[in-house]
N, CA and C of each residue as an Amber inpcrd file, in Angstrom:
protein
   633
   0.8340000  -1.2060000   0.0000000   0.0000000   0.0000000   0.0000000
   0.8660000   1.2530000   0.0000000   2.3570000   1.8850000   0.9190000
   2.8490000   1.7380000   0.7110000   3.5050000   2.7330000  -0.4190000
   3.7300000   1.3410000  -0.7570000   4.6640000   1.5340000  -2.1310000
   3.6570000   2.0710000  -3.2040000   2.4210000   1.8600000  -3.3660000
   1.7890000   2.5360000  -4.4110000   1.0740000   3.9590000  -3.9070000
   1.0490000   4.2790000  -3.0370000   0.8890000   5.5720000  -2.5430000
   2.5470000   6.4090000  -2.6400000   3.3990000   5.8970000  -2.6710000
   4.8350000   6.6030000  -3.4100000   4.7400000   6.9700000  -4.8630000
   4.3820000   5.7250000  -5.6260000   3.8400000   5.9560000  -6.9830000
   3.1740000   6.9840000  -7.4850000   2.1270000   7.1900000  -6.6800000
   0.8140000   8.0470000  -7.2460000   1.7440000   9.1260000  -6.8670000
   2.1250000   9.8500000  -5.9070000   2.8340000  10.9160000  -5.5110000
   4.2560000  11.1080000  -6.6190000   5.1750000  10.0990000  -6.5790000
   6.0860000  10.3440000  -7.9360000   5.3620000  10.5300000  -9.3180000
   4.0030000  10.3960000  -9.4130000   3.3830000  10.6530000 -11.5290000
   2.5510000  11.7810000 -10.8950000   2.2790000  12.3760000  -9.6460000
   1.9590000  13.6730000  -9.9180000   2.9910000  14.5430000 -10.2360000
   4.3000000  14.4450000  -9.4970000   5.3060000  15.3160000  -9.7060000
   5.9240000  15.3500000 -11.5120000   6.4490000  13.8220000 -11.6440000
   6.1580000  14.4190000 -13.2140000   5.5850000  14.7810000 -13.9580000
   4.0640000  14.8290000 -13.5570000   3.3420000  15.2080000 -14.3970000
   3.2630000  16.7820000 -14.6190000   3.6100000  17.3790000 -13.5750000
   4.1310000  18.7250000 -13.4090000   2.5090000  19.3010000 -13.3330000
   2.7890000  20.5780000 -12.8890000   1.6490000  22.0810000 -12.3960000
   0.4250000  21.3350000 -13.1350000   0.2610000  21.2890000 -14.1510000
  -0.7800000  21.4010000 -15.6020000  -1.5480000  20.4660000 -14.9160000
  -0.8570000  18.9710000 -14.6220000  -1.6650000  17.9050000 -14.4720000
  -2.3710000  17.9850000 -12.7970000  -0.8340000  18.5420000 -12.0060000
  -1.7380000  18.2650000 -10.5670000  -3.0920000  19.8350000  -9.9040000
  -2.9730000  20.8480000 -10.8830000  -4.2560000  21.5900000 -10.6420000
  -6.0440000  20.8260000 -10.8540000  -6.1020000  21.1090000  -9.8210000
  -7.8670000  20.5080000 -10.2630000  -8.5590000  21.3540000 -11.2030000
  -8.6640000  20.4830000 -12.0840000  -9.8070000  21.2830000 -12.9390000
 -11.1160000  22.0150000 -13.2280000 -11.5350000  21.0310000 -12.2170000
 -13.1330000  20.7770000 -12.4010000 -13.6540000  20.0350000 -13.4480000
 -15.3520000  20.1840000 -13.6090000 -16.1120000  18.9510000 -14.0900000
 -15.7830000  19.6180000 -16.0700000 -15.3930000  18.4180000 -16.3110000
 -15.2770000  18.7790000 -17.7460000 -16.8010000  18.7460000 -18.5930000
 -16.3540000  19.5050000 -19.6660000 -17.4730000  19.9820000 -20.8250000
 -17.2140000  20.4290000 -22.0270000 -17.5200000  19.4710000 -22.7120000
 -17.1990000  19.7690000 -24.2200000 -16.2870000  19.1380000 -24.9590000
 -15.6630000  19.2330000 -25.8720000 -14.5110000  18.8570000 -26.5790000
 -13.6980000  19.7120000 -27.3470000 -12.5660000  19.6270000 -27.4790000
 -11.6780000  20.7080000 -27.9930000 -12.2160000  21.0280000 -29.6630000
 -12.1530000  22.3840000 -29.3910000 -12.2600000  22.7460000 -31.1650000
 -13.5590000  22.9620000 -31.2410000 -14.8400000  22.6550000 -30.1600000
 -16.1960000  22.8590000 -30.5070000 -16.5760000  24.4110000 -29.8960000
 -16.3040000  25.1370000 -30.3720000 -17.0460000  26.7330000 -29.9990000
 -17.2820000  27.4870000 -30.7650000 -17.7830000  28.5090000 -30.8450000
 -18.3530000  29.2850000 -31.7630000 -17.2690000  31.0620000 -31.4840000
 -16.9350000  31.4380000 -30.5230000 -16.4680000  32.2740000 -30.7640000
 -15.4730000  32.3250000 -29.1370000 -14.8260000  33.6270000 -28.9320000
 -14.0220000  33.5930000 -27.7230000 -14.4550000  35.1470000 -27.3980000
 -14.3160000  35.1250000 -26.0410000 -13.7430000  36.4670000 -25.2140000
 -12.7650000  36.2060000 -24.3860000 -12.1630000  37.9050000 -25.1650000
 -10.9650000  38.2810000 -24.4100000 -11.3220000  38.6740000 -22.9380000
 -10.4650000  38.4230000 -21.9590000 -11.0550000  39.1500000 -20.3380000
  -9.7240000  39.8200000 -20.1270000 -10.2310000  40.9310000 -19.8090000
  -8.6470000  41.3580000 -19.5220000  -9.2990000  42.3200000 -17.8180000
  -8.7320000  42.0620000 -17.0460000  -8.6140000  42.3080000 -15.8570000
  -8.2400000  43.8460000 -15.5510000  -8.9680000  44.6310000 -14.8790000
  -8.1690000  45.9110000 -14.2320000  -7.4070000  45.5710000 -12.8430000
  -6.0710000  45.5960000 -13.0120000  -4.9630000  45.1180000 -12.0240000
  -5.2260000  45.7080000 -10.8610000  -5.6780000  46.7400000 -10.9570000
  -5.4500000  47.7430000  -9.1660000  -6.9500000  47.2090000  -8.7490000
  -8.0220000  46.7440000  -8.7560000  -8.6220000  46.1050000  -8.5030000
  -8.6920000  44.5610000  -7.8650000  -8.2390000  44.0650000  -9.1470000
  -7.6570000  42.4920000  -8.4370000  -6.8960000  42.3810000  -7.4770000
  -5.6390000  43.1710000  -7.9310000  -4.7120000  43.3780000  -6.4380000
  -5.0480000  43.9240000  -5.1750000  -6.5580000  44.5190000  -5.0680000
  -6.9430000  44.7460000  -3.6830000  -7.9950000  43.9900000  -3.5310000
  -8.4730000  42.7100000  -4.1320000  -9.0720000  41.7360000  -3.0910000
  -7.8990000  40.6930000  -3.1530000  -8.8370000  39.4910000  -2.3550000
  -8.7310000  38.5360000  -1.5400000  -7.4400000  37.5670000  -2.7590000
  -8.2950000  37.5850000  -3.6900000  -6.5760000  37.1580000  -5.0210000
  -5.6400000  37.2130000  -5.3400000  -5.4420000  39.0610000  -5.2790000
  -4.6290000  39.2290000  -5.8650000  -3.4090000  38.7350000  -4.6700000
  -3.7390000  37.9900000  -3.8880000  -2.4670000  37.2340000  -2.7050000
  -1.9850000  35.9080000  -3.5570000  -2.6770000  35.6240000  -4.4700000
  -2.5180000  34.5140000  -4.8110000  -1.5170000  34.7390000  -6.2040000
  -1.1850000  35.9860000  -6.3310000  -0.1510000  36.1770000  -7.8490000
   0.5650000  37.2480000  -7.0410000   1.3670000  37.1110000  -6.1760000
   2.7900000  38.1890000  -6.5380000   3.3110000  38.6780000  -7.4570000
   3.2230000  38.0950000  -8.3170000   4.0630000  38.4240000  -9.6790000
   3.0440000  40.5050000 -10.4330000   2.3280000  39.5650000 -10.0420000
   1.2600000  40.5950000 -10.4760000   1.1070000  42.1370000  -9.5670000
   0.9280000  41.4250000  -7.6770000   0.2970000  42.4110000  -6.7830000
   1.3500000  42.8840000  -5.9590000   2.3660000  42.1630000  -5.6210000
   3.4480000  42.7780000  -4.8030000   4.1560000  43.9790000  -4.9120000
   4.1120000  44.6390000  -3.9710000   4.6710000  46.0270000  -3.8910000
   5.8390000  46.4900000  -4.5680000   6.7090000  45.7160000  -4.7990000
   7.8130000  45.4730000  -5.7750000   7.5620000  45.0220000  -7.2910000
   6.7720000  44.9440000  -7.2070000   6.1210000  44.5850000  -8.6720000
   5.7810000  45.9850000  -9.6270000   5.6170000  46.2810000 -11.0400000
   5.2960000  47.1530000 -11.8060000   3.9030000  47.3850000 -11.6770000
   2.8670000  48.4270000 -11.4970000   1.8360000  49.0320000 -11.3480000
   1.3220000  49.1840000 -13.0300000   0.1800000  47.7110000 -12.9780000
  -0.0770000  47.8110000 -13.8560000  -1.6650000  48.3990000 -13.8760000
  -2.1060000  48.3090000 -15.1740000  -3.3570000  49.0050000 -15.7390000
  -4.7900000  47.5390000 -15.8920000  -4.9330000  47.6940000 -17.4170000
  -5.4140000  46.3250000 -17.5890000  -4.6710000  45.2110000 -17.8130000
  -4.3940000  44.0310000 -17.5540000  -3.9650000  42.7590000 -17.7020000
  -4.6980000  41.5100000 -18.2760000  -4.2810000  40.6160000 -18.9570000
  -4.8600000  39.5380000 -19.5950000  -5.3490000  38.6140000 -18.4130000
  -6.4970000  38.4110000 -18.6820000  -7.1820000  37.1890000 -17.4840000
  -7.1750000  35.9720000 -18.1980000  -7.7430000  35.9190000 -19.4180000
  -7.5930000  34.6270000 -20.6930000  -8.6090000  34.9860000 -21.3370000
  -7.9670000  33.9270000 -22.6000000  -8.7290000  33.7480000 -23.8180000
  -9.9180000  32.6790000 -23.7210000 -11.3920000  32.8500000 -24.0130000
 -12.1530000  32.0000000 -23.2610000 -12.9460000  31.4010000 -24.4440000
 -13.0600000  30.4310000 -24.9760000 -13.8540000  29.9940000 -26.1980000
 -15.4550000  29.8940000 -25.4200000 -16.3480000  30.1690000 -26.5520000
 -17.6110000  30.4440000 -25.7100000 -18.9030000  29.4410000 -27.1250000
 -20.3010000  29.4080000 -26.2860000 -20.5880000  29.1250000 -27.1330000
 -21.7440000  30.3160000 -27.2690000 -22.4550000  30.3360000 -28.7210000
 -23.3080000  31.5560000 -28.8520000 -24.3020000  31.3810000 -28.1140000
 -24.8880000  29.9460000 -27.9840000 -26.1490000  29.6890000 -27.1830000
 -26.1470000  30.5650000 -26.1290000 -24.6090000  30.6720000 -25.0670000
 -24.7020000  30.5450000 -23.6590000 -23.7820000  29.5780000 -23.2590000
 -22.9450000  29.7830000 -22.1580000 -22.1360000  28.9120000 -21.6690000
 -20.7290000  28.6180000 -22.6640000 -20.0630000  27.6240000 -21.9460000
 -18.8080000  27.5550000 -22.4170000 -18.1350000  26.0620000 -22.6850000
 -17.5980000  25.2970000 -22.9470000 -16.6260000  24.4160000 -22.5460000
 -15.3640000  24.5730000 -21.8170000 -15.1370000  23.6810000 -21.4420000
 -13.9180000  24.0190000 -19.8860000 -13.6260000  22.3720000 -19.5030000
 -12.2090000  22.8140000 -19.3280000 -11.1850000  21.4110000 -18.7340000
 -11.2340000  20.0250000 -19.8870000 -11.0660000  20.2710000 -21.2610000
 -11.2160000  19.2790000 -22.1670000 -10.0910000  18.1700000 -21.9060000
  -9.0570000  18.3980000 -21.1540000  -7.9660000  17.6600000 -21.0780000
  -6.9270000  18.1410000 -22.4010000  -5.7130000  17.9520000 -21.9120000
  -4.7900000  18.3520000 -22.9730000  -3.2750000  17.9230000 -21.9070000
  -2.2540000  18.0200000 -22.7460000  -0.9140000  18.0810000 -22.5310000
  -0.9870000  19.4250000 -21.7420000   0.4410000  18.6020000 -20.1340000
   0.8490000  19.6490000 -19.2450000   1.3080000  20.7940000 -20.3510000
   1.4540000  21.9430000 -19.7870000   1.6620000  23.4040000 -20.1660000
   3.1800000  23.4820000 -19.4810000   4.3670000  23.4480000 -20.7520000
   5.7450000  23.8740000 -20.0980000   5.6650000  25.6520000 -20.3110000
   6.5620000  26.0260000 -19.1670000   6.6620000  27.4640000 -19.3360000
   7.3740000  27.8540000 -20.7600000   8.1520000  27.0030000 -21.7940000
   8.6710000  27.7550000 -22.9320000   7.4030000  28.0370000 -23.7470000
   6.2920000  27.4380000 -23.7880000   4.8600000  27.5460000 -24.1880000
   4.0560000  29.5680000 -24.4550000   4.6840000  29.6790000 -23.2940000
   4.3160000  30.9920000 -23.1750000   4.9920000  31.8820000 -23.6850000
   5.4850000  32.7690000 -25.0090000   5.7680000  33.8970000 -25.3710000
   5.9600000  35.2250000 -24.1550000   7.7490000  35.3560000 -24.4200000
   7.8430000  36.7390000 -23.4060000   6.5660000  37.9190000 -23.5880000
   6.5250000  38.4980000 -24.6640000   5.1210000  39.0480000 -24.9470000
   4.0810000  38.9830000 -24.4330000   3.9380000  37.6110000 -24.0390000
   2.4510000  37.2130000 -23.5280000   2.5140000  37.5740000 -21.8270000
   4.0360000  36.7510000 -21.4830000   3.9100000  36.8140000 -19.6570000
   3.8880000  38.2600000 -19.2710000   4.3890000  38.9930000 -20.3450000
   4.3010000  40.6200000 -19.9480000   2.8230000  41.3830000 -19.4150000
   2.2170000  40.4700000 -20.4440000   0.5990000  41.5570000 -20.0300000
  -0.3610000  40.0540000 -19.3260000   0.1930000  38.9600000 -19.1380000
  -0.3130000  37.6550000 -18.8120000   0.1180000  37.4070000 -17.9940000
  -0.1480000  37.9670000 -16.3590000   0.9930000  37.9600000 -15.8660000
   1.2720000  36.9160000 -14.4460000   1.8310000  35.7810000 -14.6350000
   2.4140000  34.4330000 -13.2950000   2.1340000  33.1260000 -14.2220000
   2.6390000  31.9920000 -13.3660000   2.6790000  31.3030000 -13.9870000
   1.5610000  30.2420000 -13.3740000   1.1260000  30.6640000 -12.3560000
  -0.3270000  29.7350000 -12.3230000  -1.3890000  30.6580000 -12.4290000
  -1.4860000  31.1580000 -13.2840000  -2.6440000  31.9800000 -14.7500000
  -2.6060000  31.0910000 -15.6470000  -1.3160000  31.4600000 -16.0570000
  -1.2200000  30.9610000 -17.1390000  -1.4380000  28.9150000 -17.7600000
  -1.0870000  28.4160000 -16.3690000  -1.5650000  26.9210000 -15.9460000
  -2.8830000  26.8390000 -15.6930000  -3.3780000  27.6600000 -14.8100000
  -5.0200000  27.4090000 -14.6010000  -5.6720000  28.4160000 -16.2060000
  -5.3260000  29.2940000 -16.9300000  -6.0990000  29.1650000 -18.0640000
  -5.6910000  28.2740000 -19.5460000  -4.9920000  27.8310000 -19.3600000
  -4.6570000  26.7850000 -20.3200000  -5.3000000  25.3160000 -19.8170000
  -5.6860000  24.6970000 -18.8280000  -6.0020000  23.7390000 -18.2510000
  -7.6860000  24.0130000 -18.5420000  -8.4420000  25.1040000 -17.8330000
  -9.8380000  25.1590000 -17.8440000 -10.0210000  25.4480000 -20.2550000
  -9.3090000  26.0870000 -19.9650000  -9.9090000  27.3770000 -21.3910000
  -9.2540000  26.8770000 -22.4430000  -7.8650000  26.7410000 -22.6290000
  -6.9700000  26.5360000 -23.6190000  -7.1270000  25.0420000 -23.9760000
  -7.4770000  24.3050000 -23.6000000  -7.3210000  22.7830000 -23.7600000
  -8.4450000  22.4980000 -24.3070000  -9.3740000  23.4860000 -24.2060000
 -10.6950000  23.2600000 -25.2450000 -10.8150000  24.2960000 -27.0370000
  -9.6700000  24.9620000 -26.7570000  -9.6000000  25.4460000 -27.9410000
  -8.5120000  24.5640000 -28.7960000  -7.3960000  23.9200000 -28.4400000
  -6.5980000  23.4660000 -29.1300000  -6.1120000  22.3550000 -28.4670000
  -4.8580000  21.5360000 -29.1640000  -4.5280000  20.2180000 -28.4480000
  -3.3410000  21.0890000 -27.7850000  -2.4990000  22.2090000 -28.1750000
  -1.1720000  22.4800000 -28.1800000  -1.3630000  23.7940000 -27.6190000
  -0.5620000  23.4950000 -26.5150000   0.0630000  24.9200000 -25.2120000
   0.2620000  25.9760000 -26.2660000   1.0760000  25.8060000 -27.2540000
   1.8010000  27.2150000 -27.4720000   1.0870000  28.1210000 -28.7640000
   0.0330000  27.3600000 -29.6060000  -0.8110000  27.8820000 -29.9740000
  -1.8320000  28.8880000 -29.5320000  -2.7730000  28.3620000 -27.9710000
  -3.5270000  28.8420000 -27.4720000  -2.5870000  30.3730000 -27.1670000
  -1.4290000  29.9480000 -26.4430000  -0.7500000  31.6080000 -26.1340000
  -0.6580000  32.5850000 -27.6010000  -0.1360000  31.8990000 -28.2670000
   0.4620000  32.8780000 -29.5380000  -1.4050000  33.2420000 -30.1060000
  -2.0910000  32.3430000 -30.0550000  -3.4550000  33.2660000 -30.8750000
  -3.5770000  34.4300000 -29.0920000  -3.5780000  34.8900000 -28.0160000
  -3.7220000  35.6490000 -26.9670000  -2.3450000  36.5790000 -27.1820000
  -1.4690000  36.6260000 -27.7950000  -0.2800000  37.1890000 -28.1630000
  -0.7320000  37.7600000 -29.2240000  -1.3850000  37.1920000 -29.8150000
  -2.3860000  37.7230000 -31.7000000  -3.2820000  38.8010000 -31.2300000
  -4.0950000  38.4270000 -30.3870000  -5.0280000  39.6460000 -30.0830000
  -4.8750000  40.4430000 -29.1200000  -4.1130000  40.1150000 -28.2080000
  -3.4400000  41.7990000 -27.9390000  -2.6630000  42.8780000 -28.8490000
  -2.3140000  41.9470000 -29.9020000  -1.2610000  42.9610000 -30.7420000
  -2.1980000  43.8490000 -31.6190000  -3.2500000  43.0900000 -31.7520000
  -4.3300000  43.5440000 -33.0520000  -5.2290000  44.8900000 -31.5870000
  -5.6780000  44.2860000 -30.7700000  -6.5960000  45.2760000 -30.1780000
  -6.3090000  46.3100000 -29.2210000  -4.9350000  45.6440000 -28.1940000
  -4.2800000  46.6130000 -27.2720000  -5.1320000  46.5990000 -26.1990000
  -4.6260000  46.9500000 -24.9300000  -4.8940000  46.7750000 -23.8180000
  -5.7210000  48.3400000 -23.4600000  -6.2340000  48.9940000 -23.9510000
  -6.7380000  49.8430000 -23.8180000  -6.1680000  51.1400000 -23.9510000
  -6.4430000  52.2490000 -23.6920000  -5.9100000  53.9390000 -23.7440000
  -6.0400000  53.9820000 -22.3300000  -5.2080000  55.1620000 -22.2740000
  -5.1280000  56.0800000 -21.1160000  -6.6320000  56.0370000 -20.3070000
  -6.6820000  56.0910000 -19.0620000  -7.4630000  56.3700000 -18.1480000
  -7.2930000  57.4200000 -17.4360000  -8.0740000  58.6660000 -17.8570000
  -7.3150000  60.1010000 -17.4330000  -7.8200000  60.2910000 -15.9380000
  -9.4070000  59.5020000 -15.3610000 -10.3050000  59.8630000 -14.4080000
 -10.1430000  58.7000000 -13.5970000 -10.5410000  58.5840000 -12.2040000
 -11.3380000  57.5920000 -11.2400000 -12.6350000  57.0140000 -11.5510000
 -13.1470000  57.4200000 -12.7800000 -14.7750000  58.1900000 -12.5160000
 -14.9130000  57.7760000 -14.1980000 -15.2830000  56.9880000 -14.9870000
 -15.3840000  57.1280000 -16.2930000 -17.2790000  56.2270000 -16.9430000
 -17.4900000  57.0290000 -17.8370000 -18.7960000  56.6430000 -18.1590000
 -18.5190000  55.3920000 -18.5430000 -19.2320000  54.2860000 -18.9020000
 -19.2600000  53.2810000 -19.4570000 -18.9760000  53.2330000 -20.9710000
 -19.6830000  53.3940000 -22.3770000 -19.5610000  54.3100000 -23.2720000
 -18.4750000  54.8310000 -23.4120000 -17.5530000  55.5920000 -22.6900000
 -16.0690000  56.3890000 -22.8410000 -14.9710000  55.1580000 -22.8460000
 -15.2620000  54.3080000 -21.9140000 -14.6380000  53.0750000 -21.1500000
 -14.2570000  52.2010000 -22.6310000 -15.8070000  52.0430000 -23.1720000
 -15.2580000  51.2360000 -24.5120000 -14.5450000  51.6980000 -25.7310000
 -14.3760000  53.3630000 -25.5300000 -14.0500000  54.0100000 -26.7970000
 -12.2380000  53.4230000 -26.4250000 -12.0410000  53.1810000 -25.4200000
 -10.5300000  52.9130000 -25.1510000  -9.9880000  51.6400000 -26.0690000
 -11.0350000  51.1010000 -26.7650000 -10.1640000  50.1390000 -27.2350000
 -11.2650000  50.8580000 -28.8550000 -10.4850000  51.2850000 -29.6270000
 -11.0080000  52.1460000 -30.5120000 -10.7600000  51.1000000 -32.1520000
 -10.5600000  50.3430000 -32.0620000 -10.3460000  49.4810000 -33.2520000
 -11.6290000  48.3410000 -33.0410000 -12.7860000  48.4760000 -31.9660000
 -13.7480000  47.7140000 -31.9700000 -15.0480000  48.2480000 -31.6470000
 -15.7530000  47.4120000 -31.9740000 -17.4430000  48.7130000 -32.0450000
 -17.4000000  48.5640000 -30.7680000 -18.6430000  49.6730000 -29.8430000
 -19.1060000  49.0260000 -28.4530000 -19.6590000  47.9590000 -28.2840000
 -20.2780000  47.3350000 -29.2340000 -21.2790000  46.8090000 -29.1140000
 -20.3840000  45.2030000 -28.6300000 -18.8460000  45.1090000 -29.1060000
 -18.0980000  43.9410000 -29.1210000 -17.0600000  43.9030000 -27.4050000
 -17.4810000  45.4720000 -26.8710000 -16.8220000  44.9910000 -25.4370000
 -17.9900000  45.5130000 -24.5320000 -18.2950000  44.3660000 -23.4620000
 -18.4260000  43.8720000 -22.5770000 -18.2140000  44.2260000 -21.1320000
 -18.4250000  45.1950000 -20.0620000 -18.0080000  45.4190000 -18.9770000
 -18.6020000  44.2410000 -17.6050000 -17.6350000  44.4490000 -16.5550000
 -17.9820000  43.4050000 -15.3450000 -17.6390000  44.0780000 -14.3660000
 -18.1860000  44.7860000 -13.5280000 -18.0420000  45.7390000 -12.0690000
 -18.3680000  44.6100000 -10.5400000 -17.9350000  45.2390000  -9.9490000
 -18.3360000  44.4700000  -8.6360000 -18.9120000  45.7300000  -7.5890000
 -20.0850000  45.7370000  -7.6620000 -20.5720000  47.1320000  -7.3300000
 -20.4700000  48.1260000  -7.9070000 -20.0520000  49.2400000  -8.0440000
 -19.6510000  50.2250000  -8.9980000 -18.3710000  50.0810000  -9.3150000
 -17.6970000  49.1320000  -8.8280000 -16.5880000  49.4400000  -9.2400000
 -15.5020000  48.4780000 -10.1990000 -14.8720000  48.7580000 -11.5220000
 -14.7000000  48.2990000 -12.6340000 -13.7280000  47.0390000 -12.0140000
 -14.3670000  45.8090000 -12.6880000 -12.7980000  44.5000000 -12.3340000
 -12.9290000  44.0750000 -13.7620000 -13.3090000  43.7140000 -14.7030000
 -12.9180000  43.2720000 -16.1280000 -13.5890000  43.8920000 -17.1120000
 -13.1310000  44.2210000 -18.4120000 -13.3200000  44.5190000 -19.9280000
 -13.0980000  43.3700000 -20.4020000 -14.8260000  42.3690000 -21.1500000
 -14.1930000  41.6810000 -21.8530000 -14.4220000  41.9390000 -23.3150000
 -13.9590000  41.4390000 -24.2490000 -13.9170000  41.8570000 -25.9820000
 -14.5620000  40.5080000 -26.7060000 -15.4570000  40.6100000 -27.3300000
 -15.9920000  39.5540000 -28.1720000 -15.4910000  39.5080000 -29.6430000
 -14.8670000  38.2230000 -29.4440000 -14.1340000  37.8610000 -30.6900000
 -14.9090000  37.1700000 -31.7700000 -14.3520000  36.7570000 -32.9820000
 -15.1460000  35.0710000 -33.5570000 -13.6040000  34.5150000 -33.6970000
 -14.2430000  33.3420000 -34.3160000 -13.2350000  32.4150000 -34.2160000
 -11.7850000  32.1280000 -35.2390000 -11.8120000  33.5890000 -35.9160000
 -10.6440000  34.6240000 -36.6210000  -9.7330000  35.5430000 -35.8340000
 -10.3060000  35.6640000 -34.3510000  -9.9290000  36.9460000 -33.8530000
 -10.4780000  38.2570000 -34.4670000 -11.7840000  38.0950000 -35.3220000
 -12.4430000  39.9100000 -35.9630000 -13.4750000  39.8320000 -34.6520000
 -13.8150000  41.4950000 -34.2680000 -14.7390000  42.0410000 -33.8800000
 -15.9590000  41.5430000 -34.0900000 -16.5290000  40.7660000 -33.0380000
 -18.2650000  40.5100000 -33.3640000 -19.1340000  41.1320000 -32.3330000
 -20.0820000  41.6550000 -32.2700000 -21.8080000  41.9570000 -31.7950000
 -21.6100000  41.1160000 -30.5810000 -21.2640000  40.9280000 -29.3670000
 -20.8550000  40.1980000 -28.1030000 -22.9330000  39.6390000 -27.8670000
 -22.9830000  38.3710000 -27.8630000 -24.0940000  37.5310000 -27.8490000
 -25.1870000  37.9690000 -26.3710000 -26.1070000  37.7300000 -26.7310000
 -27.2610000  38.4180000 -25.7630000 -26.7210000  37.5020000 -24.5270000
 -26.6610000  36.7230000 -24.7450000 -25.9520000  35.1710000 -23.5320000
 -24.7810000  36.2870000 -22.7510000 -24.2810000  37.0700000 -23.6460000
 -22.8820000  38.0430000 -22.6830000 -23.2670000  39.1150000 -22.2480000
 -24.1700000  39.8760000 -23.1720000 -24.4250000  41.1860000 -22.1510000
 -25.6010000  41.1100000 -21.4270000 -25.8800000  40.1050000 -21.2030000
 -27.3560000  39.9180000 -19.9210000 -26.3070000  40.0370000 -18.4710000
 -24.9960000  39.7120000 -18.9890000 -24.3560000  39.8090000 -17.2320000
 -23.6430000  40.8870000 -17.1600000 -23.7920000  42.2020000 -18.0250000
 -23.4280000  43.3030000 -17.8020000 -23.9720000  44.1820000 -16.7270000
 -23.3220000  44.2260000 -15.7750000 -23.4110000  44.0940000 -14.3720000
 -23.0580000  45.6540000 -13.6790000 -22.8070000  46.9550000 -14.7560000
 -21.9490000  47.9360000 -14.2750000 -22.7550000  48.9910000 -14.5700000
 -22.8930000  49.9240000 -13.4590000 -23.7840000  51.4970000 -13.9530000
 -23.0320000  52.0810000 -14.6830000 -23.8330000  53.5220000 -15.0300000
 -23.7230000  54.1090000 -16.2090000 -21.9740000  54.6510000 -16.2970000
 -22.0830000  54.9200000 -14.9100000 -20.5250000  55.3470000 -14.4130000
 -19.6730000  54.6400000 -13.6980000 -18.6600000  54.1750000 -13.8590000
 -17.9760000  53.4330000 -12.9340000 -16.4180000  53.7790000 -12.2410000
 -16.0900000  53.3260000 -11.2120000 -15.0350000  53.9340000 -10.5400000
 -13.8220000  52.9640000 -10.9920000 -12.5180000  53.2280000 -11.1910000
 -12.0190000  52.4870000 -11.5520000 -10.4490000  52.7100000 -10.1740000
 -10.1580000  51.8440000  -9.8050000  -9.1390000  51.8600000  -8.6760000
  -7.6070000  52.1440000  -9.1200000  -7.4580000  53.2550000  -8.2860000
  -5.8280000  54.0870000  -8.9990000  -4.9480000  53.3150000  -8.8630000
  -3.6490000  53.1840000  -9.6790000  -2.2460000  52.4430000  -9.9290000
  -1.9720000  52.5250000  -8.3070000
């Protein structure tokens, strides 16, 4: 008994990060979605709840004071809902593009969204990054935030290469935690599905938390 309780403990370790995170209940199969959203996170937010303890890389005081940040690339379906945890090959860190860890930022992000999200878009780690490396380059992480205080409407003009109608806001009370961007399955600008903006969750004005 034993000896096979050594076992199981030596094929988690090789199996490395990818394999020993819990996933949760799987759904779907890789390659079946209809389109993706981008989530990209407002950092000074995350970093003042209960999470942002869980990424140093990101929240520590020694760390760079960032703006918006990549949360992941999320394949969706139009109905409503998503697929998640299809199974796939562990995620080595050469997988990830310097580019990407820049605005993508630790390395259990980048394991827990390749495990839930990425493994249902493709069989291969370094694809899923380089298409999230693709659409930051094409859309950008937003413009300047001159106010505390910004209309909703103004909020989306920040990413100015996409209609409003294709980003998406997520507040936690009044106050801003994600922009997400509705993609298709090209990376072009689409009409974000009634299934996405029924959980648009943010008044007309929202506060957004300083660097």
């Amino acid at each position: 008994m034993r000896r096979v309780a050594m076992l199981s403990l030596l094929a988690c370790i090789l199996a490395g990060p990818a394999a020993a995170e819990s996933c949760g209940p799987s759904r779907g199969r890789t390659g079946e979605f209809d389109h993706y959203l981008l989530s990209l996170s407002w950092s000074p937010a995350f970093c003042a709840g209960p999470a942002g303890r869980s990424n140093p890389q990101q929240c520590d005081g020694g760390a760079p004071r960032h703006g918006f940040v990549v949360h992941g690339l999320w394949p969706q379906y139009s109905r409503g809902g998503w697929p998640q945890c299809c199974g796939g090959p562990p995620l080595a860190p050469s997988a990830v593009p310097p580019e990407v860890s820049r605005v993508m930022i630790g390395g259990k992000l980048h394991t827990h969204q390749w495990n839930k999200h990425g493994a249902c878009v493709t069989t291969r780690p370094d694809e899923y990054f380089r298409l999230i490396g693709a659409a930051v380059s094409r859309y950008g992480l937003g413009g300047e935030v001159g106010s505390a205080r910004i209309k909703v409407s103004a909020l989306k003009r920040l990413w100015p290469d996409l209609p409003p109608a294709a980003v998406t806001v997520r507040c936690k009370g009044a106050a801003l935690s994600e922009v997400r961007l509705c993609l298709d399955r090209t990376l072009a600008p689409m009409d974000c599905p009634k299934a996405i903006t029924d959980g648009d969750n943010c008044p007309g004005t929202v506060t957004m938390k300083e660097r």
